[in-house]
C-alpha positions as CSV (number, residue, x, y, z in Angstrom):
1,X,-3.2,-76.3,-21.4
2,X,-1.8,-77.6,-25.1
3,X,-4.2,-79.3,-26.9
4,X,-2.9,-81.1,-29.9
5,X,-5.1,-83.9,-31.4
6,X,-4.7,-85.4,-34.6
7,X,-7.6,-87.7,-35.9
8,X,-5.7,-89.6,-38.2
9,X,-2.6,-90.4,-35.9
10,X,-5.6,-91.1,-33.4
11,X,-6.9,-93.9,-35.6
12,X,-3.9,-95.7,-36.6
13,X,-3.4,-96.5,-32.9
14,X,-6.9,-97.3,-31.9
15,X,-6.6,-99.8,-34.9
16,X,-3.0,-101.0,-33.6
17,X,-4.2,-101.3,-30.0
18,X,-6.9,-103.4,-31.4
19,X,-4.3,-105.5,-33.0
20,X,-2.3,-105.8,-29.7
21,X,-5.3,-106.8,-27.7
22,X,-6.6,-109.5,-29.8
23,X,-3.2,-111.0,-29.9
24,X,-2.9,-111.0,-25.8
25,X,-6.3,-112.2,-25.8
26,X,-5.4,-115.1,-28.4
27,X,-9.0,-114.0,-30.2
28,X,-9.5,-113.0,-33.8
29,X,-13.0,-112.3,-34.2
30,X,-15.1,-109.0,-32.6
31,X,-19.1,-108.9,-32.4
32,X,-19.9,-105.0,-32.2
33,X,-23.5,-104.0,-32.0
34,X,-24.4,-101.8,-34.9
35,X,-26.9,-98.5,-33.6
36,X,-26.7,-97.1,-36.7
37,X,-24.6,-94.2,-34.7
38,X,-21.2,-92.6,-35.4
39,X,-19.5,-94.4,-32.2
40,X,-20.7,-97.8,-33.3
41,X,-20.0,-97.3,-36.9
42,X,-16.6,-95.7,-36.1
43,X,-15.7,-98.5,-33.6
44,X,-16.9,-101.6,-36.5
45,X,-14.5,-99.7,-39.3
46,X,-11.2,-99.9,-36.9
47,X,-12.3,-103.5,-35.5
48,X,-12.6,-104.4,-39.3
49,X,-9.1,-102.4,-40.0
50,X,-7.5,-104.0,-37.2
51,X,-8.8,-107.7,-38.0
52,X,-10.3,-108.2,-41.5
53,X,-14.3,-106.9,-42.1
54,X,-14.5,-110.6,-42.6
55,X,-14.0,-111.1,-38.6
56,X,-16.5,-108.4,-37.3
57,X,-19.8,-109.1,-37.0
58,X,-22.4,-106.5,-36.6
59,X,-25.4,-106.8,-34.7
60,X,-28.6,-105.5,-35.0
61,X,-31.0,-104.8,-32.3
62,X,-34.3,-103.1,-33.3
63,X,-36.6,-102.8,-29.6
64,X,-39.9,-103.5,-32.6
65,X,-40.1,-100.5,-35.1
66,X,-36.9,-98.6,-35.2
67,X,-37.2,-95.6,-37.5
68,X,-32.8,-95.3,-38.3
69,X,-32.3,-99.2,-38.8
70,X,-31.8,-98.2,-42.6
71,X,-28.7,-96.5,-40.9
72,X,-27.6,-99.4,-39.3
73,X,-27.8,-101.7,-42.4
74,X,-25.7,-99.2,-44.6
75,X,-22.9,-98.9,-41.8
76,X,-22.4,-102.9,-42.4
77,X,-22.7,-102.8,-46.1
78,X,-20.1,-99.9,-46.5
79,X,-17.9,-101.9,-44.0
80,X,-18.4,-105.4,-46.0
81,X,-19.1,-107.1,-42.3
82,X,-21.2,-109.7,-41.9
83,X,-24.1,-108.5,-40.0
84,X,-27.4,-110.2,-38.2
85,X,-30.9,-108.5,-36.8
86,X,-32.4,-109.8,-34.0
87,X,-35.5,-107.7,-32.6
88,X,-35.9,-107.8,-29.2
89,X,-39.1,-106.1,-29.1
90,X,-40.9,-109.4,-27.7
91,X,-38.7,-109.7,-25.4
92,X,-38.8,-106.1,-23.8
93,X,-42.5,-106.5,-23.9
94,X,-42.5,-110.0,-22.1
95,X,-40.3,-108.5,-19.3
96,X,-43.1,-105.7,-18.8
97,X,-45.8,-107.9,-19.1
98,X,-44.1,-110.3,-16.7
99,X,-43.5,-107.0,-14.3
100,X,-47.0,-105.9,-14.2
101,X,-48.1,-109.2,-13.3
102,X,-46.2,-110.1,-10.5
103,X,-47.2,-106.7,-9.0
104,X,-50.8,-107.8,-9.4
105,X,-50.3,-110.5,-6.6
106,X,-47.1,-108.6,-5.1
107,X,-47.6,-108.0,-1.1
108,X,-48.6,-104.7,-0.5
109,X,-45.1,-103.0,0.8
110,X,-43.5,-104.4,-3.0
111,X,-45.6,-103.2,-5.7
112,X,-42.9,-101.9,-8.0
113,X,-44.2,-98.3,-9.3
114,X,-43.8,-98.1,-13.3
115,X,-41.0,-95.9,-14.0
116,X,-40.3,-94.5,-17.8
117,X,-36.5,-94.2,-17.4
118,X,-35.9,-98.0,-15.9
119,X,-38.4,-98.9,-19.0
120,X,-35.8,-97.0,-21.3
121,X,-32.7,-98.6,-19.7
122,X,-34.5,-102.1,-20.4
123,X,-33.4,-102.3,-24.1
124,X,-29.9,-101.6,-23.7
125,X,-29.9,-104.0,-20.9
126,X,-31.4,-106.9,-23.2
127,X,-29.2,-105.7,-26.4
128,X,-26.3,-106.9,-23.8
129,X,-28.1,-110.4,-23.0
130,X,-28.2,-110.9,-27.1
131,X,-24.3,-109.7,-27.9
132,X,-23.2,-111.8,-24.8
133,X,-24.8,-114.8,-25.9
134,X,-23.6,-114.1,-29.8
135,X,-19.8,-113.4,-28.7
136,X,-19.7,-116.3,-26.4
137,X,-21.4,-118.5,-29.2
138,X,-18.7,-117.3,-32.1
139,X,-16.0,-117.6,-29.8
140,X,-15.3,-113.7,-30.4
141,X,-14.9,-111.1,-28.1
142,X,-17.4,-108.4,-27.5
143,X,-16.3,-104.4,-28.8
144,X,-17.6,-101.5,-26.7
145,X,-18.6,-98.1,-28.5
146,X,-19.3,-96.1,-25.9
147,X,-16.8,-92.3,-25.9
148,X,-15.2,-90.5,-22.6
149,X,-17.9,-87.8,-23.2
150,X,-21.2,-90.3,-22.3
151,X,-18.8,-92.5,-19.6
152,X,-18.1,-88.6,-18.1
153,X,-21.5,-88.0,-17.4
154,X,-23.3,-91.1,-17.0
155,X,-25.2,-90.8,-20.1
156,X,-25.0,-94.8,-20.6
157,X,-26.7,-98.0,-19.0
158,X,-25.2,-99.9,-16.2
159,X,-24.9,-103.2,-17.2
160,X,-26.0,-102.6,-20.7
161,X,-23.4,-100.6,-23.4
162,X,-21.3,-99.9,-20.1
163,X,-20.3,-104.0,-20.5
164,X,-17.6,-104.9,-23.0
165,X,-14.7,-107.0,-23.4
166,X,-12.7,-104.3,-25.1
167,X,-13.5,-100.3,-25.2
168,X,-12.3,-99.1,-28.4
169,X,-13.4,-95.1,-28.4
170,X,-13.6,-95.1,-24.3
171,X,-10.6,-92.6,-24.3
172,X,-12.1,-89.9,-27.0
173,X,-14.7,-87.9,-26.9
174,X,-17.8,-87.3,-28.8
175,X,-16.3,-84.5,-30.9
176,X,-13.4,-86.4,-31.6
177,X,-14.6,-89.4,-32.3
178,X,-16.4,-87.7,-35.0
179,X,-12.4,-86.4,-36.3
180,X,-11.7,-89.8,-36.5
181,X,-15.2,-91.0,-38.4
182,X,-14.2,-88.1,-41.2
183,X,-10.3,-89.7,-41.8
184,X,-12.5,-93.1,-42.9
185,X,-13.9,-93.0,-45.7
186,X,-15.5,-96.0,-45.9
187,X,-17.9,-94.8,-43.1
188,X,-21.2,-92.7,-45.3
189,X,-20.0,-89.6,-44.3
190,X,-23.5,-88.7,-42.9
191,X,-23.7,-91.5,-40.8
192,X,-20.6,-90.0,-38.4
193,X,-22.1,-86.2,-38.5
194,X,-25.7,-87.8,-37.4
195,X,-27.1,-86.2,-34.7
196,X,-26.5,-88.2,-31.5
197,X,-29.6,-89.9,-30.0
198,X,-30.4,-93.1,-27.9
199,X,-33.4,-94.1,-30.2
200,X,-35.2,-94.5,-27.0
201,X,-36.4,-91.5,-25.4
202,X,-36.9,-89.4,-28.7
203,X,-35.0,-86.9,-28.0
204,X,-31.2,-86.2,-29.1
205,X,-28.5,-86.8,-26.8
206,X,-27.9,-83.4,-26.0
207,X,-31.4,-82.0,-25.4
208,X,-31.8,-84.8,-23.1
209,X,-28.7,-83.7,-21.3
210,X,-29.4,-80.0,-21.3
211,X,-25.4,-79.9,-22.6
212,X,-23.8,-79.8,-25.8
213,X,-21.3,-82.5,-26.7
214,X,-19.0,-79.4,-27.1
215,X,-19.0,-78.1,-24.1
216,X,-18.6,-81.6,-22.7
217,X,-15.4,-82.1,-24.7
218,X,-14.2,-78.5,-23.8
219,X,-14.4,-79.6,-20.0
220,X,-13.1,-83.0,-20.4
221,X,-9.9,-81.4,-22.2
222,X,-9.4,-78.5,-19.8
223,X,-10.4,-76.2,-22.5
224,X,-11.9,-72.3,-22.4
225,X,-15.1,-71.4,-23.3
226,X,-17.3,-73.5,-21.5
227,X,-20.2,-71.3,-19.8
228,X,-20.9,-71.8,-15.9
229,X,-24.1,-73.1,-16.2
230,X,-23.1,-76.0,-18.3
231,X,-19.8,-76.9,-16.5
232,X,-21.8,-76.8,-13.3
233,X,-24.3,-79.5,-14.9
234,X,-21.2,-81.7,-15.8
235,X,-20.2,-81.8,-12.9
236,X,-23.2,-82.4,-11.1
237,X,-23.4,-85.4,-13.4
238,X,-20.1,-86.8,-13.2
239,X,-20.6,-86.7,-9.7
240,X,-24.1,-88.5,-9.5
241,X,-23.1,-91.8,-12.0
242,X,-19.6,-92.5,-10.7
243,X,-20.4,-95.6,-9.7
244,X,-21.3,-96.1,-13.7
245,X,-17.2,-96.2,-14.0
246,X,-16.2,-98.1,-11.1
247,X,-16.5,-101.8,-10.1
248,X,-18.6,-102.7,-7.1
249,X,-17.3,-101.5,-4.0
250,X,-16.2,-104.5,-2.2
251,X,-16.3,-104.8,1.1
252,X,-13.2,-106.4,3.3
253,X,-13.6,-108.9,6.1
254,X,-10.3,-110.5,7.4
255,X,-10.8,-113.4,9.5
256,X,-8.7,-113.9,12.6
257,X,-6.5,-116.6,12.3
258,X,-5.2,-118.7,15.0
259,X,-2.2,-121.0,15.6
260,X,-3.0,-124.3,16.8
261,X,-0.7,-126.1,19.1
């Protein structure tokens, strides 16, 4: 199979499709929320290519004490956006605490069993609440960062950085999203070879996936050199969170209708 990417062609027509989009959605503005991460650094530099730094507007969303949100401050400095913080760590802990109390008084076939990865997906699912209600208030339009490698396997929240109104990297993946970070170079260089992780579980992306980004991209691409093991596991993945890239399945009634004489 031919494989011929080029990173900076790559770029110039994310940054054009941008363009295009914004002019068939009659909007000028993009809210992108800032992780501090190559993918949402990468996508705020095009957005601010495609439509003037002075139209993107980062978003900061610390879940309390967030160890990296140095890194999310530089990306918006080195990109000139204008950028807000809004800490939502209140908020996540007023859900739980709301949780644990209805359970007290729950009937006994409903107590809802604590559950440390629906407690991770939380934040991202809040972070969503916050960009809606900042896109919808700017009268903007709301940019996704997630890449084809984490959509591939699942390894993103339903309903949290799943929902955009645009996905800007949702056709690269992780490796070459980082091709396309190195032709900017008003991204810190360091911030686009950070190691991937979702500041939540405290682990990087890959150990909690038990797969490299690598091999990921070699599968997606129809590449060699991906070992059995770890295609298998991709797979598996792709498999189990398919409904994470398709809408709802709807289900069809057609009512009988009748002439009237």
């Amino acid at each position: 199979m031919m494989y011929d990417f080029d990173p900076a062609e790559a770029r110039d027509v994310l940054v054009s499709g941008i363009q295009r989009i914004a002019r068939q959605g009659s909007f000028s503005k993009a809210v992108v929320g800032i992780s501090g991460g190559k993918d949402s650094a990468v996508t705020a530099a095009l957005c601010a290519r495609a439509l003037g730094k002075e139209n993107v507007y980062g978003v900061l969303l610390p879940d309390g004490n967030q160890g990296d949100i140095k890194d999310s401050y530089a990306v918006c400095q080195a990109l000139g956006i204008p950028h807000i913080t809004v800490n939502i760590g209140k908020i996540h802990a007023s859900l739980c605490g709301a949780l644990h109390h209805a359970n007290q008084f729950a009937a006994h076939d409903m107590d809802v069993p604590a559950s440390q990865e629906a407690n991770i997906n939380v934040a991202p699912r809040l972070r969503m609440t916050v960009l809606r209600y900042i896109t919808q208030a700017l009268g903007a339009r709301l940019a996704g960062t997630g890449n084809l490698s984490e959509m591939t396997v699942g390894y993103c929240t339903k309903d949290g950085d799943t929902s955009c109104d645009f996905s800007v990297l949702g056709d690269l993946t992780s490796v070459e999203v980082v091709q396309v970070g190195l032709t900017m170079p008003e991204i810190p260089r360091r911030l686009v070879l950070k190691t991937p992780s979702d500041g939540l579980s405290g682990m990087s992306d890959e150990e909690k996936l038990g797969v490299s980004y690598e091999d990921i991209h070699k599968y997606i691409r129809g590449l060699e050199g991906v070992p059995q093991e770890a295609a298998k596991k991709i797979q598996e993945k792709q498999k189990k969170n398919a409904h994470k890239r398709q809408l709802p399945p709807l289900l069809h009634y057609s009512p009988t209708i009748r002439d009237e004489f």
